[in-house]
C-alpha positions in Angstrom: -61.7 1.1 60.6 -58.1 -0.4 61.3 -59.0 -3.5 59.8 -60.4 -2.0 56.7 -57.0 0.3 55.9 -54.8 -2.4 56.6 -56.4 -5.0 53.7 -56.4 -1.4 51.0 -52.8 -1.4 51.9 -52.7 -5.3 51.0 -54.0 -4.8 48.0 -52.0 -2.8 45.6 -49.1 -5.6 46.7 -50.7 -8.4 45.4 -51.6 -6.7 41.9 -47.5 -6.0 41.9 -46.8 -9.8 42.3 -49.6 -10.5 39.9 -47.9 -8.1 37.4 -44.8 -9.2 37.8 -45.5 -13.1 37.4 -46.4 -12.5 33.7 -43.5 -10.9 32.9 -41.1 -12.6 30.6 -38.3 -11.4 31.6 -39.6 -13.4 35.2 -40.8 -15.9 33.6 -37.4 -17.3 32.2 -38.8 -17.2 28.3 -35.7 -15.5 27.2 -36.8 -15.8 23.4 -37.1 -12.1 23.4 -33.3 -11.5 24.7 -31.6 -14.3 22.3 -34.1 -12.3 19.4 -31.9 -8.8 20.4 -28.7 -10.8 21.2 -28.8 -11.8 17.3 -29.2 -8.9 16.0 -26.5 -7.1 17.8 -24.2 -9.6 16.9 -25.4 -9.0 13.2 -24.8 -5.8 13.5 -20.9 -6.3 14.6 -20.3 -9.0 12.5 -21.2 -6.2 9.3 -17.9 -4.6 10.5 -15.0 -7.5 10.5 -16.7 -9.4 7.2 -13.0 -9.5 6.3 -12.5 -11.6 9.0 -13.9 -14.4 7.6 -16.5 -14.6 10.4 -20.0 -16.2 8.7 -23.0 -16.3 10.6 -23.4 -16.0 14.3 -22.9 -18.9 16.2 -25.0 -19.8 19.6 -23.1 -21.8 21.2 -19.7 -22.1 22.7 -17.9 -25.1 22.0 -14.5 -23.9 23.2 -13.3 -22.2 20.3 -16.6 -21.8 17.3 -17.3 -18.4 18.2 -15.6 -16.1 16.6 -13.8 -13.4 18.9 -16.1 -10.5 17.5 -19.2 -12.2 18.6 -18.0 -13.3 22.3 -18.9 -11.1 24.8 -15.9 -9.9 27.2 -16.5 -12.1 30.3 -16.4 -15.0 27.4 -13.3 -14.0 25.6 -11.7 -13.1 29.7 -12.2 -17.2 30.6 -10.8 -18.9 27.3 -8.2 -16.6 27.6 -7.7 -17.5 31.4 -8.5 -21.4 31.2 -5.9 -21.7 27.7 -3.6 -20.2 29.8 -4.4 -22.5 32.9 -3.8 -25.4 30.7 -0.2 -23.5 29.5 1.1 -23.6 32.7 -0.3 -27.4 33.5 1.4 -28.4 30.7 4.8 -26.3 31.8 4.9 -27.7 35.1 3.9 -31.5 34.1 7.0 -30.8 31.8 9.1 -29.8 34.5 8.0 -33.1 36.6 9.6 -35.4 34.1 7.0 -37.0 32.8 5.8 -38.4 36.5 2.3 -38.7 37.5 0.5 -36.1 39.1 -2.5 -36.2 41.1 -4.9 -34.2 38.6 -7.1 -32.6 41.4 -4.2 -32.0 43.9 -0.1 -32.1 43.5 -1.0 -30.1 39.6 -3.8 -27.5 40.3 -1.6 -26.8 43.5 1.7 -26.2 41.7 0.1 -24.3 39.1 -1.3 -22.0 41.9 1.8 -21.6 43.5 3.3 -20.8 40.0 0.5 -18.1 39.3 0.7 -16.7 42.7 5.3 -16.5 42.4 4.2 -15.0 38.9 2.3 -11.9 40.3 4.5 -11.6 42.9 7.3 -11.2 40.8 5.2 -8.9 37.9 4.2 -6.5 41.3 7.8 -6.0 42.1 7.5 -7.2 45.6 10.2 -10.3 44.6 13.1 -10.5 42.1 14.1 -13.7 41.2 18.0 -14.5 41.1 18.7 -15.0 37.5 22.0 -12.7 37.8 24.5 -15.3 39.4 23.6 -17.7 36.7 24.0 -15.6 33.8 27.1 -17.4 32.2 30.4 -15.2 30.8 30.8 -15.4 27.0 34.0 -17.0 25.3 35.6 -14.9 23.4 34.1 -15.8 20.0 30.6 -14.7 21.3 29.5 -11.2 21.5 26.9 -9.1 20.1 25.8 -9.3 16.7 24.1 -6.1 14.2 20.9 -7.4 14.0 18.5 -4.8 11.8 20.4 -2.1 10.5 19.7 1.5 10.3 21.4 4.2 8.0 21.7 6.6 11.2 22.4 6.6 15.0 19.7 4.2 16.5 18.0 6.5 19.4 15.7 4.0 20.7 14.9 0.5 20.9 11.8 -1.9 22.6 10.7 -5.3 22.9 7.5 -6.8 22.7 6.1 -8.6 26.0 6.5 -12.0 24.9 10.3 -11.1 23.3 8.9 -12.0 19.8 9.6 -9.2 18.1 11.0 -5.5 18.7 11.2 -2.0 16.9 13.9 0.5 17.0 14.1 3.9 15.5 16.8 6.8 14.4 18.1 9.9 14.1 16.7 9.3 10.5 13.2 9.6 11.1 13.1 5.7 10.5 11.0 3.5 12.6 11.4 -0.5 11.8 10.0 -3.8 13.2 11.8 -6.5 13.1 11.1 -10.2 14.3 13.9 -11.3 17.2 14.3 -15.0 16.0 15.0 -14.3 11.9 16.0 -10.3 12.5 13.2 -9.8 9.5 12.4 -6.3 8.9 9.0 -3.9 8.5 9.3 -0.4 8.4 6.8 2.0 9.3 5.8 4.6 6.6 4.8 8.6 7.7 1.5 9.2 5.9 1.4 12.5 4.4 0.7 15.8 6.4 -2.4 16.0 4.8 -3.4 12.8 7.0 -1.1 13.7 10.1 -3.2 16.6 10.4 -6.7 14.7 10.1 -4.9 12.3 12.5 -4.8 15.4 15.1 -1.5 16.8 14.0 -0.6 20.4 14.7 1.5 22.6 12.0 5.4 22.8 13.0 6.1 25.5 15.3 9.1 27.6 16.2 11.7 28.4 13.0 10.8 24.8 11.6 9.1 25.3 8.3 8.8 21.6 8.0 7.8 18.7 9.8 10.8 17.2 11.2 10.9 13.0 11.5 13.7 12.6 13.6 12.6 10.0 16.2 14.3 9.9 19.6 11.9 7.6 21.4 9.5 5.0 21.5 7.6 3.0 23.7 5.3 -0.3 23.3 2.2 -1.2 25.2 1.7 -4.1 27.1 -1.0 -6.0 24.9 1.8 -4.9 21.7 -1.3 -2.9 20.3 0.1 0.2 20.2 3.8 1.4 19.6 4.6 5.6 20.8 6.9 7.8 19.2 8.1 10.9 19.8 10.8 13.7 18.7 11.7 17.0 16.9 8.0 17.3 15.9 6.9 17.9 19.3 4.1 15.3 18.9 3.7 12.0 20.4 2.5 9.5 17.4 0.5 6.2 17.7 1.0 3.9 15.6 -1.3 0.1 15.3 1.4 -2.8 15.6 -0.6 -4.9 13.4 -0.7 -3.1 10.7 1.9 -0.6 10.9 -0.5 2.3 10.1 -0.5 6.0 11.9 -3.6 6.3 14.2 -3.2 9.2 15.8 -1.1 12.6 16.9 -1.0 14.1 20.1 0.0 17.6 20.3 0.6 20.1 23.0 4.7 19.8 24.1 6.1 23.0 23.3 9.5 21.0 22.9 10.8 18.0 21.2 9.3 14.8 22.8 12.9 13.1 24.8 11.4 9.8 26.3 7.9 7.4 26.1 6.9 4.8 28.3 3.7 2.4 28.9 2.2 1.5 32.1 2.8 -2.0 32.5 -0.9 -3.6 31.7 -2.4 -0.7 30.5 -2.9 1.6 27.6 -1.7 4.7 29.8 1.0 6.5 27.8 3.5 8.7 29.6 5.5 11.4 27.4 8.9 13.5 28.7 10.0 16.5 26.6 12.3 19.1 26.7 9.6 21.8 27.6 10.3 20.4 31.1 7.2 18.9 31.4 5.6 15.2 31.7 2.2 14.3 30.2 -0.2 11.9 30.3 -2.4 10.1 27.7 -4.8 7.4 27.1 -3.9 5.5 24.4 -7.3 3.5 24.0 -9.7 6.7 24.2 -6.8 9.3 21.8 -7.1 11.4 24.8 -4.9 13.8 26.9 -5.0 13.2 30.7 -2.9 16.0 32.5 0.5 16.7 32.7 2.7 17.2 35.8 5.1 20.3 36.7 8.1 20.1 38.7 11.4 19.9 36.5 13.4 23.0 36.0 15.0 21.7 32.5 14.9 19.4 29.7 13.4 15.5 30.7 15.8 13.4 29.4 14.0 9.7 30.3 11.5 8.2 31.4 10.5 5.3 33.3 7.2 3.5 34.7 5.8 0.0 36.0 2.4 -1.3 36.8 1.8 1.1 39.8 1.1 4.5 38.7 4.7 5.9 39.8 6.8 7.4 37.2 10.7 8.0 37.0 11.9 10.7 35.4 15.5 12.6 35.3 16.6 16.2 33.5 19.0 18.2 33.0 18.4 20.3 35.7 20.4 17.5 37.8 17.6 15.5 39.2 15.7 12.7 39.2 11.8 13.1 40.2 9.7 9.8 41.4 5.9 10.9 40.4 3.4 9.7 42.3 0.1 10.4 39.8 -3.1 9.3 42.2 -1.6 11.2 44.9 -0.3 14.7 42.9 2.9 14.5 44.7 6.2 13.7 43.8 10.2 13.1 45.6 13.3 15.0 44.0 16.5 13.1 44.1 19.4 15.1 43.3 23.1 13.6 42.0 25.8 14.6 44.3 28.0 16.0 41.8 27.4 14.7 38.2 24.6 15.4 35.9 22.3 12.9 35.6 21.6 11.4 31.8 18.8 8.1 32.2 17.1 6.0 34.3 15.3 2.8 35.2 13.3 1.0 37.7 14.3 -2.1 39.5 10.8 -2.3 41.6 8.5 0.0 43.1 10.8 1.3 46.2 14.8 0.7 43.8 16.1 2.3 40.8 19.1 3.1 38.3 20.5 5.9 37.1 23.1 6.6 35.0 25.4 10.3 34.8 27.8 11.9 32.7 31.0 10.9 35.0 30.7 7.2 34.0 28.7 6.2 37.3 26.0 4.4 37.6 23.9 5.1 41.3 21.6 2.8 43.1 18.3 4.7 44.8 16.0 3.6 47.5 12.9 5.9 48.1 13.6 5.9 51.9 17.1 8.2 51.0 17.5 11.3 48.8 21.0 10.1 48.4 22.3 7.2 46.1 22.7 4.2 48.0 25.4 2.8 46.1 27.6 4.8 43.5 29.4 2.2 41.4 32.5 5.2 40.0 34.2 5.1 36.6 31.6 2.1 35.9 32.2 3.3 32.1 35.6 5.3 32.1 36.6 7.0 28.8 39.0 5.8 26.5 39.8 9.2 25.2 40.6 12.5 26.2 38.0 15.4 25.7 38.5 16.7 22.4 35.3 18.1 21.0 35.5 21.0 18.6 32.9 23.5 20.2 32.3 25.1 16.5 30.1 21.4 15.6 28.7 21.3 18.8 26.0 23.2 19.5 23.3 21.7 17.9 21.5 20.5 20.8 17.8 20.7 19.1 16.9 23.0 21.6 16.5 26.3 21.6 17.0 27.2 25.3 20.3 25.1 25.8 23.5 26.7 25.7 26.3 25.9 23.6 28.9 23.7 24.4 31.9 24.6 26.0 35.7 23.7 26.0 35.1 22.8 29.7 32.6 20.5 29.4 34.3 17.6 31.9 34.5 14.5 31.2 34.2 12.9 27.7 31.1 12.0 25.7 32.1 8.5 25.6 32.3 8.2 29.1 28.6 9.4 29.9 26.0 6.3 31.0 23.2 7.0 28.4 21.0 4.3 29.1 20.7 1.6 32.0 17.8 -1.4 32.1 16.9 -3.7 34.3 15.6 -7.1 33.4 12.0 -6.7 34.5 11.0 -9.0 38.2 14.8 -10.2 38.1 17.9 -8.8 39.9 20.2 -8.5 36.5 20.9 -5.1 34.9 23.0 -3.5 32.4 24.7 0.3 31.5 26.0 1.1 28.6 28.4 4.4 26.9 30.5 4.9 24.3 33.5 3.7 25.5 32.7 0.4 23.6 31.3 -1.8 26.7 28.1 -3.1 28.0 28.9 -3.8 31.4 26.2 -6.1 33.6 25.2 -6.0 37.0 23.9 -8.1 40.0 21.4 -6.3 42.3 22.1 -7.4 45.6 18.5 -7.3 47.9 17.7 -5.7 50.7 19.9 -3.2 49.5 23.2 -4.4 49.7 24.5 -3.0 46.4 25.5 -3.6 43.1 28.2 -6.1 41.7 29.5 -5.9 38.5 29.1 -9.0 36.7 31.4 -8.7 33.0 31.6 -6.3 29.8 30.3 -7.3 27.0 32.2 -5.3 23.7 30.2 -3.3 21.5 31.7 -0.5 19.8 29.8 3.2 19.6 27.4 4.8 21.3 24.8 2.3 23.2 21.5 5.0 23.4 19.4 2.3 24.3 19.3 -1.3 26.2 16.3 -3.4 26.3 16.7 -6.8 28.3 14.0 -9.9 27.1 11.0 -10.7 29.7 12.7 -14.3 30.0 16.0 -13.0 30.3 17.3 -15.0 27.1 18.8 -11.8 25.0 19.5 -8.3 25.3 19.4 -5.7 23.0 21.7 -2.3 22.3 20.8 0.7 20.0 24.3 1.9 19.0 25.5 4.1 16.7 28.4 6.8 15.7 26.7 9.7 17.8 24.6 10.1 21.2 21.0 10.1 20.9 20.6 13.6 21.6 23.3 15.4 20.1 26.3 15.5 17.9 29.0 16.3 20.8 30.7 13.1 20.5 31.8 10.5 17.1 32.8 7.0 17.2 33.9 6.2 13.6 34.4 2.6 13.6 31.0 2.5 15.2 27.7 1.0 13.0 24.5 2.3 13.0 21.9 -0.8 13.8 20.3 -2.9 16.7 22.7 -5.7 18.4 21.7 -8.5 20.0 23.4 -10.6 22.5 22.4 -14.0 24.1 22.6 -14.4 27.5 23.0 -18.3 28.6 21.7 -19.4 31.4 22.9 -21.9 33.8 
């Protein structure tokens, strides 16, 4: 009786195996796959015909295939082994011309290259490029670029420093290439296509939609370039072909400050309805937004962790930490605090509006280092109240004769060059003054001023640490309490040499 259940239970296995044997997909005939491969491929290839791209192409020679018809593990290892052979190529350069063991001295260095690279792209080490930044003669100094018929408010670079984009009080946003300062400018379609873009009708007393622009921000892969202002949108724009994709609504105040998440298409926006939101830029979605300032966010700041720096006018400066919904409050010890920057994930910049500049760790909720009259004014506080209270928001009060120290003197924008230990501030009291980062937190050293007359809104350093960039123009980027006549309105570029 046992023996007779046991071979029913043997059974019904051996008609599985026998089912599964003619199987083609077990079999290893994979006509039937290839047959639905092509015709996918057929079908995508309908959609890029203005490619160029002919017929679909079997085989991968290192380069036939057409990127619409590789799948993405394909298109991840050219991408991966072309850049392999970059950096074999880079460090056989940097050997003079000797010989090098293919299999061992070349594939080492190039590991130990790769591995310094995403040490230094994490933030965990900053090179020294600071000490060897040379001081310009005299007859060097920055030079106007692209430029613009109204204060600059914002200016970017591209990841590999090719090309940049910068935007003012104008509404105007322009791309320009770094090299021959070549110009593109971005057109606004018409509201009839804002609004199909996602677009909300202007709110508040604005009867019209306003196109002042007082940020931007450009993602990693230079796909996508992020604008924001008086709208109270944050637009999206395609890089390649300098069209309006979409518009996200939903600040109830103009949109200060934009930044990327280094690597990703994650789009952070600051406004002055006191709150920060988050987007995804690849899916035109809204993530959430995060609570916790008690006035207008003035800038904004993120790396490739997913920590964001932000500072207000409420006098503080709030580190965001997004997977963990919690967030540390720094607050100025007697200034009010205007932008900000990162240096790596645990050191940061800031700059106020007594011409000081203040070094942070996240193990103090004190400054580390407060580098004092870093940009000292030139002139005495003289602003006529009367023109001065346009601050674009309605909530702010106007300004007073009491106001302290001068709108030249306030730091409006720091940077830091990215995995390095070389910054800069800038003001309006007509220098760019760089600095040295000292590790392990042993402060800041002023390095030399760099003239630039008017009000530096914006600082952008290269990748490679080759150039740096100002906005400038005759007012600050947020307001109208301060003039510089024999200012220009325009990007400037200075080269940095390099010893």
């Amino acid at each position: 009786m046992n023996h007779t259940k046991s071979k029913r239970q043997r059974t019904p296995s051996r008609h599985k195996t026998k089912r599964f044997k003619s199987d083609t997909f077990f079999s290893g005939d994979s006509r039937k796959p290839e047959e639905d491969d092509a015709s996918i491929e057929s079908n995508d290839s309908d959609e890029y015909e203005d490619d160029g791209g002919g017929g679909a192409t079997t085989e991968v020679d290192g380069g036939g295939e057409s990127e619409e018809e590789m799948t993405v593990a394909e298109k991840t290892k050219r991408l991966a082994e072309a850049f392999v052979n970059k950096m074999k190529v880079a460090v056989a350069a940097a050997e003079d011309g000797e010989e090098v063991d293919e299999r061992g001295g070349l594939e080492a260095r190039v590991l130990q290259m790769l591995n310094e690279k995403q040490l230094e792209e994490s933030g965990r080490v900053r090179k020294a490029v600071a000490e060897s930044v040379q001081k310009p003669k005299t007859t060097e100094g920055f030079r106007i670029l692209v430029k613009h018929r109204q204060s600059v408010t914002s200016v970017v670079i591209s990841e590999d420093d090719s090309k940049g984009f910068s935007a003012s009080k104008d509404g105007y946003i322009v791309q320009w290439d770094v090299e021959t300062g070549k110009t593109e400018t971005y057109v606004w379609p018409s509201e009839e296509v804002l609004k199909s873009h996602g677009a909300k009708d202007p709110q508040g007393r604005a009867k019209k939609r306003s196109k002042h622009v007082l940020a931007l921000a450009v993602s990693s892969d230079g796909r996508y370039l992020a604008s924001g202002g008086f709208d109270r949108h944050v637009h999206l724009w395609d890089t390649r072909t300098r069209e309006h994709i979409q518009a996200f609504p939903g600040h109830k105040g103009p949109v200060s400050c934009l930044t990327f998440r280094q690597g990703t298409s994650e789009l952070f926006s600051g406004s002055y309805d006191r709150t920060i939101k988050i987007w995804n830029a690849d899916d035109r979605s809204y993530i959430t937004t995060l609570f916790g300032h008690q006035s207008d966010v003035l800038t904004i700041d993120c790396l490739r962790k997913e920590r964001v720096l932000t500072v207000g006018r409420d006098r503080t400066m709030h580190l965001w930490k997004v997977p963990e919904e919690s967030q540390l409050v720094f607050r100025a010890p007697a200034s009010s605090l205007e932008c900000c920057c990162f240096v790596n994930n645990d050191e940061f910049l800031s700059g106020s509006d007594d011409g000081s500049v203040q070094h942070w760790s996240v193990l103090k909720k004190k400054p580390l280092h407060m580098m004092k009259n870093a940009h000292p004014s030139l002139t005495p506080n003289t602003v006529d109240i009367t023109q001065n209270n346009d601050l674009s928001n309605d909530d702010s009060s106007p300004v007073t004769e009491n106001m302290g120290p001068s709108a030249s003197s306030w730091v409006s924008s720091v940077a830091v060059c990215r995995g390095t230990d070389l910054a800069a501030s800038g003001a309006g009291n007509g220098v760019v003054r760089l600095w040295e980062i000292k590790s392990d937190g042993k402060g800041v050293q002023p390095l030399f001023e760099l003239p630039l007359v008017g009000y530096v809104n914006s600082l952008a350093f290269a990748k490679s640490g080759k150039f740096l960039v100002a906005g400038v123009g005759k007012e600050p980027r947020l307001g109208r309490w301060g003039s510089s006549s024999d200012a220009r309105h325009g990007v400037a570029l200075h080269p940095l040499q390099l010893s």
